[in-house]
N, C-alpha and C positions, 0 to 999 in steps of 0.2 A: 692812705698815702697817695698821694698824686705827683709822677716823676715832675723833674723840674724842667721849665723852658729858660733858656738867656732871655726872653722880651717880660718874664711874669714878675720882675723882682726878685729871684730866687737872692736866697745869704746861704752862705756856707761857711758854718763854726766846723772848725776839723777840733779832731779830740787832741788837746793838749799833750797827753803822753803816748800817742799810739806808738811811734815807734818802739819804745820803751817797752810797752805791752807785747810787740810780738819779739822782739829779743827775749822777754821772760819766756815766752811760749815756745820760743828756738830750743832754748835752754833747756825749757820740761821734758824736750822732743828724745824719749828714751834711745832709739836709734834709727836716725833718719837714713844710713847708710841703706837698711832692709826696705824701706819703703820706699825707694828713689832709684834701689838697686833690682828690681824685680829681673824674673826672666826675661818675663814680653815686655820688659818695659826701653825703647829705646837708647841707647849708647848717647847721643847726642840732650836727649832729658836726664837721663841721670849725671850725664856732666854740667848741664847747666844747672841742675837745683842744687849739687852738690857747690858747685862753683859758688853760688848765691850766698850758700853757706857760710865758705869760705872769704867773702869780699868782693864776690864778683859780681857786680850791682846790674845784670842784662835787664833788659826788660822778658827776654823769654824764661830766664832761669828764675824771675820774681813769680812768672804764670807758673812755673811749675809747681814752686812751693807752694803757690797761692792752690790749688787745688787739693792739696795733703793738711798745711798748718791748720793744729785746730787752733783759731782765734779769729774771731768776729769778723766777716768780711768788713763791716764797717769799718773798724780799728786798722783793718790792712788796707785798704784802698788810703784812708788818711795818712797812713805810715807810708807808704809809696811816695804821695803828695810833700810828705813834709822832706824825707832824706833825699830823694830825688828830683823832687818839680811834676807838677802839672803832664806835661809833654812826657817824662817816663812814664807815668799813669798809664795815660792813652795807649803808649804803645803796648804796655803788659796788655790791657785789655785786651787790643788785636791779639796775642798771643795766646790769649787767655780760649779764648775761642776755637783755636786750633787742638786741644788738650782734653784729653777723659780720663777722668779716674777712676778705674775697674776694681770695685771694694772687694775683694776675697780674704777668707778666713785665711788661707796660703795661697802664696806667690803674688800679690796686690800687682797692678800694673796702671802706669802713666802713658797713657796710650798717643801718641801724635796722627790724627787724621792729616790726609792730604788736601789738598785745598776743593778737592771734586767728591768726595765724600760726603753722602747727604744723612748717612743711616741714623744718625744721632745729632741733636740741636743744641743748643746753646740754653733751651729750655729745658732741658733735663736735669740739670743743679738749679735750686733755687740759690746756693749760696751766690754762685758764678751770677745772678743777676741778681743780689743786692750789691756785688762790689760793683758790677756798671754802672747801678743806680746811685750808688755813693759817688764813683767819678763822675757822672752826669750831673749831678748837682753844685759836684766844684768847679765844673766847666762853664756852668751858667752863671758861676756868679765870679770865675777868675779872671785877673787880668792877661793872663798866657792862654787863653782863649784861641788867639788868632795859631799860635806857635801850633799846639793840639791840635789843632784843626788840619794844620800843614801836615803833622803825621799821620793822620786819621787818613787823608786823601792817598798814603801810599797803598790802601788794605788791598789787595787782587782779586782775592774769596769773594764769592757770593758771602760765606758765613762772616768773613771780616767785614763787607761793607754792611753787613746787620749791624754789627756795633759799632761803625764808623756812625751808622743814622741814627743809631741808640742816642750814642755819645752827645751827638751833636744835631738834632733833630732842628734846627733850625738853620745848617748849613748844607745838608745831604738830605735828599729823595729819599723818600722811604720805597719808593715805586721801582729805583731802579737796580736795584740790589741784585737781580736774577737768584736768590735764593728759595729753593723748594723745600726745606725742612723747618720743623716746629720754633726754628731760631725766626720763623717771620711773628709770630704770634708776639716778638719785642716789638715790631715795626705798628703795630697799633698802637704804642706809646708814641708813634712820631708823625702821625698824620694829622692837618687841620681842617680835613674836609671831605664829604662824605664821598667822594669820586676816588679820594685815594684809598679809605677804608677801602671800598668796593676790590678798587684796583688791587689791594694786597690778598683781600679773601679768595677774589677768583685766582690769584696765581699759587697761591696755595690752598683750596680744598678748604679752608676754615671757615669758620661763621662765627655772628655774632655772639651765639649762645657760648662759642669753646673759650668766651672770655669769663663764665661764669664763677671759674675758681680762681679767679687772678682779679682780685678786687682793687691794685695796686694800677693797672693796666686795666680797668673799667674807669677807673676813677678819673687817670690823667685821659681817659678818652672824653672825658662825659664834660672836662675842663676844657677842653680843644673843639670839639666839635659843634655848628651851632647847636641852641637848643631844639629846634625844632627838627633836625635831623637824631638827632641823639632821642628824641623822643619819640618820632618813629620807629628808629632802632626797638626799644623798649617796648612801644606796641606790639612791634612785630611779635612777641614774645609774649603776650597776655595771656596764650590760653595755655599756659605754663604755671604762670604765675598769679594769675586770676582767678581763672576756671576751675582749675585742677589744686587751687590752693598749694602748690609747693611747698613748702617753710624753707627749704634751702634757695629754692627758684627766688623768694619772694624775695629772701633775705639781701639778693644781689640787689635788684629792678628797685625794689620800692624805698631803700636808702635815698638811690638815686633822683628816683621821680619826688621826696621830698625836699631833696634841696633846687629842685630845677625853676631857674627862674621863669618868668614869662607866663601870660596869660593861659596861651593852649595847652601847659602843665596840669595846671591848677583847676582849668575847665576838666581833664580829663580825667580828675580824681573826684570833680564834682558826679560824671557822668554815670562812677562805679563807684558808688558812695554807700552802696546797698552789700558789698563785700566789708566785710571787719577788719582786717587786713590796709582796705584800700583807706578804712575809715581812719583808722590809726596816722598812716600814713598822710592824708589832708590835716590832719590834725597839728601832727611835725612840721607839714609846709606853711599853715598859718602859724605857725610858732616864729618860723623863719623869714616869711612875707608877710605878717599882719595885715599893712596897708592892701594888698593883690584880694587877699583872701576877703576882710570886710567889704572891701568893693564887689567883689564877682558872688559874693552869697549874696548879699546887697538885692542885687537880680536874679537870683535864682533858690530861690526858697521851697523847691517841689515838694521836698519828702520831709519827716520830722528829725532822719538826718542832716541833714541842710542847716535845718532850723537850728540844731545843736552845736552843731556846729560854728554858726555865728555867735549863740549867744556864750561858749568856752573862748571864741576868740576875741570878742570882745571885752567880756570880763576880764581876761589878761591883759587885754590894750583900751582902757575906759575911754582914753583920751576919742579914739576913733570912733566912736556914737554920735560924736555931732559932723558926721559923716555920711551917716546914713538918713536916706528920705525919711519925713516925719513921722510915719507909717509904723516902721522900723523901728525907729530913735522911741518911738514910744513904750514900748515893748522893754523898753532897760531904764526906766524912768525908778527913781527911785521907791520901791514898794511901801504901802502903810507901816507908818510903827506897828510892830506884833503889842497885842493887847496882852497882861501874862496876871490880871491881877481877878480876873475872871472869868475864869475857865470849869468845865466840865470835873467833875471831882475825879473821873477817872483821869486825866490828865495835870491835876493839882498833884495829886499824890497816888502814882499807879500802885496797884496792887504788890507788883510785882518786884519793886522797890524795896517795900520793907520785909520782914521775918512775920515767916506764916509759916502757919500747922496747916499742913495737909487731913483733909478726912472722908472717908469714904459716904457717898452719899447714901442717904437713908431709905428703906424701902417698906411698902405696907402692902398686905398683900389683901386680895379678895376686893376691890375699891373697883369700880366702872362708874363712869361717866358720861353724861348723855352727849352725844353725837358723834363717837370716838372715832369713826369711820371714818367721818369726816373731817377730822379735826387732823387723825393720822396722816391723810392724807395730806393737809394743809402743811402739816407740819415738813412735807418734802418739797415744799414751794420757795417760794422767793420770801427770803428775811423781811422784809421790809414791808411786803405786803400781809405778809404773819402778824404781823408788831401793830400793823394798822387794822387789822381786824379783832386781834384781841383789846383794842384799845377802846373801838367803838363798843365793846360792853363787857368791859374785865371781870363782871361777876361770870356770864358764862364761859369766856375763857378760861376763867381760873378753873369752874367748875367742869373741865372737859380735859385741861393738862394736868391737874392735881394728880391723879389716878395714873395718865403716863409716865410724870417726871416720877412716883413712886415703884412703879414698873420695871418691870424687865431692861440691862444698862443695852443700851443699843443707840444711835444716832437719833430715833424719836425722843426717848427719853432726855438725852444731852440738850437736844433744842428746847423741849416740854422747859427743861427746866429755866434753862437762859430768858424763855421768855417768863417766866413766872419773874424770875429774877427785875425784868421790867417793869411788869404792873405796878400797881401801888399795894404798897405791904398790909396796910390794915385790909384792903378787900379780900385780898389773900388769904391771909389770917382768917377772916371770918368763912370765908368756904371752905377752908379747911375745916374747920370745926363741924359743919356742916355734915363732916364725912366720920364722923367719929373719935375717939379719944386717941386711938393709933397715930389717927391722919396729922389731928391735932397738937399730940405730945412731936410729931418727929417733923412740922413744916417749919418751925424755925432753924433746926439742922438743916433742913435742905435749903434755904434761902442763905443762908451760912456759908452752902458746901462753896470751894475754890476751883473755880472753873479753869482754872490757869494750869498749863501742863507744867510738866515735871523740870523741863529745861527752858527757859527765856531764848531764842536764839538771837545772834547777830546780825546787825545790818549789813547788808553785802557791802564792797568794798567801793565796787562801782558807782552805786546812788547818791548822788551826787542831791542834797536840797535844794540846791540852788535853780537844779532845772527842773522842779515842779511847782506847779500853780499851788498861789497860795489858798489856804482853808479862811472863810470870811464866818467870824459867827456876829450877831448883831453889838457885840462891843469892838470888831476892829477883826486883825488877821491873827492867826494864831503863831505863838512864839515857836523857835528852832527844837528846843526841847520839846516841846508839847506837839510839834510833826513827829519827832523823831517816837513819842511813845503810839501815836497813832500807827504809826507805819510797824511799828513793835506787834503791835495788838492784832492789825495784820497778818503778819508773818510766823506768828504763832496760833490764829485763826486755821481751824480744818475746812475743808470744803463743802460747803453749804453749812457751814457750823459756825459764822462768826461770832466770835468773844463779843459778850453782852456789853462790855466798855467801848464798842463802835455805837451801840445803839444808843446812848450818850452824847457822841459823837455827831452823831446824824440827826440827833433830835435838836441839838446845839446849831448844829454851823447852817449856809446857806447852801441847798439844795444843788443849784447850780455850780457853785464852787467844791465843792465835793465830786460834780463828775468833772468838772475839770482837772481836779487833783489826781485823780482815777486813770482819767484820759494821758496825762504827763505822766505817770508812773508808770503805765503799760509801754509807751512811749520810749522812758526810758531806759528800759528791760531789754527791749528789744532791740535801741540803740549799743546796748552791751551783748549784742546774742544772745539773748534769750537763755541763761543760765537755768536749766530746769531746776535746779536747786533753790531756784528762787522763782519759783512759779506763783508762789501767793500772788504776786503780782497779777499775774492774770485773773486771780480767783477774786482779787480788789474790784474789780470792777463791778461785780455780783453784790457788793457790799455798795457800795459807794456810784456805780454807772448811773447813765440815766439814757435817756435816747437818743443822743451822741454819741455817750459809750457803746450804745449797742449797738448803729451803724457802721461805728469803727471797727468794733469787733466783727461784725456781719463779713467785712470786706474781708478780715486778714484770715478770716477762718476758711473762704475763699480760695484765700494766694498761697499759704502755707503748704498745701501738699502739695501745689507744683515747687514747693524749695526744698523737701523732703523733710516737710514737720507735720507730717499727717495724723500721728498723736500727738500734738499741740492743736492742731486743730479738731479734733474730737473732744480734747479738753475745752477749748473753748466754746462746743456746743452746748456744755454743760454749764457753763459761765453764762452766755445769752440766756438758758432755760430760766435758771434763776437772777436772769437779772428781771424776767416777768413782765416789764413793762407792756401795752397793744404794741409797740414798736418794736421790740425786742421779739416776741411771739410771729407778730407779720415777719419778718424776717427768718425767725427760726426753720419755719412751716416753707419760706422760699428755698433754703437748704434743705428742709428734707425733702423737696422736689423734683430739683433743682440741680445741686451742684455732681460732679460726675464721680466723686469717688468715693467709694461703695461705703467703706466704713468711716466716714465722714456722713452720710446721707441716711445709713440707716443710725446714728447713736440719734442723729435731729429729728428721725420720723419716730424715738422711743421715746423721748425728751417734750413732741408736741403731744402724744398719747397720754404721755404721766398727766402733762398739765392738764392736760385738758378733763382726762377721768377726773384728778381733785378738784376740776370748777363741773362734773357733772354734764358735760360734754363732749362730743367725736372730736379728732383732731382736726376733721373739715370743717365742723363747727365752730372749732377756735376761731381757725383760719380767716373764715367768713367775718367775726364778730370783732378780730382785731383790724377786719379793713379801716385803713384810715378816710375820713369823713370830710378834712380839711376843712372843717367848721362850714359844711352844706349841708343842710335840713331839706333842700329840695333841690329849683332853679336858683341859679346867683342872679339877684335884681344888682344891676352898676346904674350908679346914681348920676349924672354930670352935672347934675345939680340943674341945665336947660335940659337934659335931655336925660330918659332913662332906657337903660338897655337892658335885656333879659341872657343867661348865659345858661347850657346846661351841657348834655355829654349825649353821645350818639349810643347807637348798639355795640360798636366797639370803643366804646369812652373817648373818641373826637370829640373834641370841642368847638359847640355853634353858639352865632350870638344873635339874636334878632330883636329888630326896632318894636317902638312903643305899639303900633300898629301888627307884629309879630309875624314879619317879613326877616326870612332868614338873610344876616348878610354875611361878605365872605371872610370878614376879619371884626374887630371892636375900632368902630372910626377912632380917629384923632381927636385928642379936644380941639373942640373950636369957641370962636369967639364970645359964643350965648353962653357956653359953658363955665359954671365955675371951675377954676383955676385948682383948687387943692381938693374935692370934691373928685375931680375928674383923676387929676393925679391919683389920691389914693384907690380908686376904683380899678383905674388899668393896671398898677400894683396887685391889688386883691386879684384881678384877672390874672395875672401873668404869675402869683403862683400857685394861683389854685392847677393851669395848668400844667405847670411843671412837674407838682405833685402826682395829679393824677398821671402825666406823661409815666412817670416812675410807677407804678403800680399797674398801670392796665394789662399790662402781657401775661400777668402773672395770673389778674381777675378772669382775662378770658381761657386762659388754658386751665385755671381750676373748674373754671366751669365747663369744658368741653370735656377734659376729664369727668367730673363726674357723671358727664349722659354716658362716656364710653367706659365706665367700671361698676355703674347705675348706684353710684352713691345714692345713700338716704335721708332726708331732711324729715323731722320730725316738723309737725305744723309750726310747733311755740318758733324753729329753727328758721320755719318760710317767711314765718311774717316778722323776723328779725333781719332779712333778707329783703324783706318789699319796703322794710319801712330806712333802709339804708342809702344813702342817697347815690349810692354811684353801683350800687349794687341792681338794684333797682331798675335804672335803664336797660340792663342786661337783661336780667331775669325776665322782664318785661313784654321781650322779643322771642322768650322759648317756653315750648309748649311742656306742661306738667304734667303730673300724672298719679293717682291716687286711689286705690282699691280699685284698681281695672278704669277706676273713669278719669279722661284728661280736662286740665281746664287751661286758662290762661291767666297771667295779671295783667288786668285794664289800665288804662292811662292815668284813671280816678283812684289804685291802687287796691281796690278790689278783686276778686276772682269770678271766673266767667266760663261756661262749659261752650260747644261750638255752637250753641241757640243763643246764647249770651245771658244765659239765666245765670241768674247768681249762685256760686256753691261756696259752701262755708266746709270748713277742716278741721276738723279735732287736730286737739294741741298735742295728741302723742300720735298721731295718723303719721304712717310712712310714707313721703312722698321724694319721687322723683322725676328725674326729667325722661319724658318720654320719647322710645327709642323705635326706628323705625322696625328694626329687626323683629319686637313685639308686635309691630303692627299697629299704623297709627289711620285714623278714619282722614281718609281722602277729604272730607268736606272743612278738615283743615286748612289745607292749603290755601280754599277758596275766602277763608275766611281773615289770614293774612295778608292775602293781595288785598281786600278790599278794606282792610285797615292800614295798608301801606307799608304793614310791619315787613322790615330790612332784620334777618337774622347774623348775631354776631359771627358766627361758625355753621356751614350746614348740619339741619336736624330735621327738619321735615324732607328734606330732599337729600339727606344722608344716603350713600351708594353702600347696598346690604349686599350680604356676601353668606355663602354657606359653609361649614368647616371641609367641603369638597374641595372649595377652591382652591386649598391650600396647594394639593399638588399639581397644580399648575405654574405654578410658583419655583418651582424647584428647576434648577437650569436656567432662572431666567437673571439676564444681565439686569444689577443695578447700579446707580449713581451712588458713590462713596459720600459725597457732598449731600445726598438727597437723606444717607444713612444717616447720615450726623444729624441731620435734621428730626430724625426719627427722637431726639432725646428728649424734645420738648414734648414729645406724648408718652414719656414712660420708660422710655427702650436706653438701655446699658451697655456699652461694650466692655467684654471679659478680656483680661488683660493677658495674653500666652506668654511663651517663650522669645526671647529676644524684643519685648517690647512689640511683637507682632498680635494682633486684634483678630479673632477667628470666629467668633460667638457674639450675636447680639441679643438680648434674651429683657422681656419686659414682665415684670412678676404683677398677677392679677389677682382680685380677692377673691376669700376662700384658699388662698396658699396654691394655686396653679400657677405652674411658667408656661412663657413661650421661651424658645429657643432658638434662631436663626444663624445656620453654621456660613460662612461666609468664606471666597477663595477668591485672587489670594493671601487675603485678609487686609487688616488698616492698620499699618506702620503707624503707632503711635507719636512716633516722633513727629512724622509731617506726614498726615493724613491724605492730602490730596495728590500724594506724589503715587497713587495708585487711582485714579480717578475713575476705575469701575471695580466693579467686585461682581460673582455666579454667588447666584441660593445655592449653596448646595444642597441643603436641609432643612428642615422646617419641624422642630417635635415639640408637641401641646399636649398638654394634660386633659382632662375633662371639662369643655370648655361651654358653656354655655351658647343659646345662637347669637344674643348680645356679643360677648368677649371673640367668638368665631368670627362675626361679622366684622369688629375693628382690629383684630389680628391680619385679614386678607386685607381689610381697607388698606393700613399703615402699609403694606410689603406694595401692594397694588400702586401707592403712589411714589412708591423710589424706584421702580421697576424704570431702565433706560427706556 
């Protein structure tokens, strides 16, 4: 409700029968004598309510009763109006003000303040200000306006001229009232500018916020004020109502901020679009602004709230698409016919649709099969890449899951069986038999059995189809129903266990279209908060991702424990594992690195182990093997068609380009005139993103590599020369020295190995090799042999600074750089999280199961690190540490030391 002004258009229908209605209410009034009659109640109030009673139409004996009759203020202020006029109205009001009714069980009292009596407001009955607000509305729109007004002007009171300005807020100052009591918190209904706001808070002690429970009096403020002060207002107030997520706080502010007009509104809903609350709320204001809202999403598309939010507001307003830039407009163009007449059988007629017998699945015992080890393994991999390997030779799949899926029920079994489920039935069939009459009488039961749990569940309420990308299989898009059972089979799909009617699904549609389904479902999970109840969603992607989904994922896995979804994000470590892609894996391996919170880092470094043990590999192995290559087999030749250039990567993967004569230059020229034209184009393309690519990966190439000299990782030979023969790998490795059965060599330019004589040495394929550490001891005639190959090392290692585990305590007491600490992460080092958010322990875990420990005073305020910009060692405690692990424990403390 928003009180009324004389200039808004206000109408004022009075109720037909009010006065009628409080004579009946006079009437009910068992004895008004006792309640008008009190002890404390003065001589001059009980004559004039009695009076009023009797005929005596005062305007002060109308206030008196007016504060006793039970009947509607409403009904009375109009009944005042109609038997009296306008101008008696006003005056009860002023009288109205001067009066308190003291409710007691015995002795009730009608109390008259003096005109300098502050102790009590006009704000303490609500009833007393819906009747103002009912004459205030007839005063705005009556023709004895001017008469009213004449009386109003006689009030004396501070507290009467509060409802003189009430009354009539567009003829009286709200500013000059001189009242000090809660009767000012009316005069926010009669200000039109923020100077006067101001001016009334400072003279009474109140603030914006004390209007929070007076929605009545926010509302006619949020009407009068401009917007753009009213909207400050409201900021001022965000980390109430933002932050702190209120529901009562929010319930005031964010009504308000959805009906507010004007651009810097609607920018400032775009800004906190990442709150659910705020999101709702933008949602309401383009309900109400359509055209504001398509325009300013229009430009501003950051987040895939953004995105959602145009595409709700324009499906409510279609008309407005040929509004937005072509870009835009494209994006709501009308979708393919869904094709429905040839589809996937799981999706013609789902399982789960018709009347089935459940049955327990069948089991045979004493059955092995060859390579089960490895097969078990496989079988805790990624779906997809399961399904493709048993596909390239389904007789021995079958003859390796057969023996599983009759096995023991546990999660191998489940999957064993889902995939048998896929293969083709007669090869099945025939390896079963293979196995015996057991195997053979009970594999059509198990091809049989109903993978389908016990309950079908619902699609949440939120998911909306209309905001997911559509499914493309090579007849067209797939119809609404046939999403809708996809997203079924989903949602009732376990974790790493999808229902074998996806593999259907995936075998059908187009690749790409499927993770973009993937990508918009996760999308729109998260645009609903992320309802853990409906987490499949995230586990879709495992199903369905591709390596899009997995850099998507890579990021929010990220960002989530700074928003306190740090088991969302652990789950999602398990979603990238199995989504398995090299992309998905390069990524995984950067989070177990990488990111800083502890059980987010270690589920990714148990996740790179698993995969890695089932492809028969360390997890630095993986690491290495999923580097991305960007389609370089060596140097990049650029062709200009006049002219060709040569393109490769430095010691620490810089990128150089040098002429035909192989003169390094300091950029790749411009085409010029000899050059063909689309030749030259697509070259400096191919350049421009081979190095973007590589820009994205090198930090990560050179610290795995500097890690592994200082934790002396091991490289099996088959491991090195999968490293020399990798094109960006290569350049590195190239520039540090190795080391193998006590003897070191190098890799040559020609990709060869080389000892310091330059003889050739060759490596057995299971030979441990590492990178050689100065701490071991490395032959001086090294060095000479670097310089005089020119070789530039990416990280010191021949000139590495060794250190002895003495040094440690020299260490202790010495001033370090907070900034220098932090820095420490990128080699290993953790900070432990204390009390209040306070950092007191840095501690970097090495192999073999040893810590180091480093206690730290007066530790690193998590919140803002650098607001303590030094820290004392105080401590320093090491387990059993090697002269290797000793040496790069003092190195690391040695260089943050102020």
């Amino acid at each position: 409700m928003v009180y009324a002004w004389r200039d808004s258009g206000a109408v004022y229908t009075p109720t037909t029968d009010a006065t009628d209605r409080v004579a009946a209410a006079v009437a009910r009034w068992a004895d008004p004598a006792v309640t008008l009659g009190g002890t404390q109640t003065p001589d001059e109030v009980t004559r004039a309510g009695l009076g009023w009673l009797a005929g005596e139409r005062t305007p002060f004996g109308a206030a008196v009763i007016a504060t006793v009759l039970p009947v509607e203020a409403r009904i009375l202020a109009d009944a005042w109006i109609e038997e009296q006029g306008l101008v008696f109205a006003a005056q009860a009001c002023l009288e109205l003000a001067g009066l308190l009714h003291v409710r007691r069980s015995t002795n009730p009292a009608i109390l008259r303040m003096s005109a300098d009596d502050a102790r009590f407001g006009i704000w303490r009955t609500k009833r007393t200000v819906a009747l103002l607000a009912r004459v205030r509305e007839a005063m705005a729109a009556h023709d004895d306006y001017g008469a009213a007004c004449t009386a109003l002007r006689l009030a004396e009171s501070p507290r009467h001229r509060v409802v003189a300005a009430f009354l009539a807020p567009d003829e009286f100052s709200p500013t000059t009232t001189g009242a000090r009591d809660s009767s000012m918190l009316l005069l926010t209904a009669c200000v039109r500018t923020r100077a006067e706001l101001d001016a009334v808070f400072q003279a009474t002690g109140y603030s914006f916020s004390s209007l929070e429970s007076e929605p009545e009096l926010m509302a006619t403020l949020a009407a009068a004020l401009p917007p753009d002060d009213m909207l400050d207002l409201i900021i001022g107030e965000e980390d109430r109502f933002l932050w702190y997520d209120w529901e009562q706080v929010a319930g005031v502010y964010l009504p308000l901020l959805a009906a507010m007009p004007g651009d810097r509104a609607f920018r400032y809903l775009l800004d906190n679009l990442a709150s659910r609350q705020i999101a709702a709320t933008a949602l309401a204001s383009a309900a109400t602004f359509p055209e504001r809202a398509v325009r300013l999403l229009a430009a501003d598309q950051r987040t895939p709230r953004h995105a959602d939010l145009l595409r709700r507001t324009v499906r409510a307003h279609p008309e407005l698409i040929a509004t937005l830039p072509p870009e835009l407009a494209a994006r709501f163009a009308p979708r393919d016919e869904p094709v429905a007449e040839v589809l996937p059988p799981v999706l013609g007629t789902p399982p789960w649709t018709v009347t089935r017998k459940r049955t327990r699945p069948p089991s045979v015992d004493g059955l092995d099969g060859p390579d089960r080890d490895r097969w078990t393994a496989w079988l805790k991999g990624p779906r997809a890449a399961l399904l493709d390997r048993a596909r390239r030779d389904p007789s021995a799949a079958a003859a390796a899951l057969i023996p599983i899926a009759f096995g023991p029920a546990g999660p191998e079994r489940r999957q064993a069986t889902a995939v048998l489920h896929a293969l083709d039935r007669a090869v099945v069939l025939t390896v079963a038999a293979g196995y015996g009459p057991a195997a053979a009488g009970k594999i059509e039961p198990l091809l049989a059995v109903d993978l389908l749990p016990a309950k079908i569940p619902a699609l949440p309420e939120w998911l909306d189809l209309d905001a997911l990308e559509p499914i493309r299989t090579a007849h067209g898009v797939l119809p609404e129903d046939a999403v809708r059972h996809v997203l079924t089979m989903l949602a009732f799909s376990k974790p790493g266990e999808a229902y074998t009617g996806l593999d259907q699904v995936r075998d059908a549609a187009d690749p790409a279209s499927l993770g973009a389904f993937a990508r918009s479902l996760l999308q729109a999970w998260l645009i609903a908060d992320a309802p853990a109840t409906d987490a499949w969603t995230l586990e879709a992607q495992a199903v369905f991702g591709d390596d899009l989904a997995a850099t998507e994922l890579a990021a929010l896995i990220r960002a989530w424990p700074s928003e306190g979804a740090a088991a969302r994000a652990v789950r999602g470590v398990d979603v990238l594992a199995r989504i398995g892609t090299g992309t998905a894996l390069r990524l995984l391996h950067e989070i177990a690195t990488t990111v800083k919170t502890r059980t987010v880092r270690e589920r990714a470094s148990l996740r790179m182990t698993e995969v890695a043990g089932a492809l028969g590999m360390t997890a630095d192995g993986l690491a290495d093997s999923v580097t991305p290559t960007f389609g370089l087999a060596g140097d990049l030749t650029l062709d200009f068609g006049g002219r060709v250039f040569t393109a490769g990567f430095d010691e620490v993967l810089r990128p150089w380009v040098a002429d035909q004569r192989g003169k390094r230059l300091k950029s790749l020229p411009k085409p010029g005139a000899a050059d063909d034209p689309e030749l030259a184009a697509a070259a400096t393309r191919r350049f421009a993103e081979v190095k973007k690519g590589v820009r994205k990966i090198a930090s990560e190439v050179l610290r795995r590599l500097e890690s592994a000299l200082a934790e002396q990782r091991a490289w099996t030979g088959t491991e090195l020369t999968a490293l020399i023969a990798h094109p960006l790998l290569f350049p590195v490795g190239r520039r540090l020295l190795w080391t193998v059965d006590g003897a070191s060599f190098r890799i040559a330019e020609d990709r060869s190995l080389a000892d310091v004589h330059d003889a050739h040495v060759v490596i057995d394929p299971e030979a441990e090799v590492r990178l050689a550490h100065p701490a071991l001891g490395i032959d001086p005639a090294w060095a000479e042999v670097f310089a005089d190959y020119e070789i530039v090392q990416p990280f010191p290692q021949l000139g590495r600074e060794v250190y002895a585990r003495a040094d440690l305590d020299r260490l202790v007491g010495a001033k370090a750089s907070t900034v220098r600490l932090l820095g420490l992460e990128r080699s290993g080092w953790h900070r432990l999280s204390g009390d209040g958010g306070w950092q007191h322990t840095l501690i970097r875990n090495l192999p073999g199961g040893v810590r180091a420990e480093v206690d730290l005073s007066p530790g690193i305020p998590a919140w803002q690190p650098a607001s303590e910009p030094d820290q004392i060692i105080e401590g320093v405690r090491v387990g059993a540490l090697g002269p290797v692990a000793a040496s790069e424990i003092v190195r690391d403390l040695t260089l943050v030391i102020s």
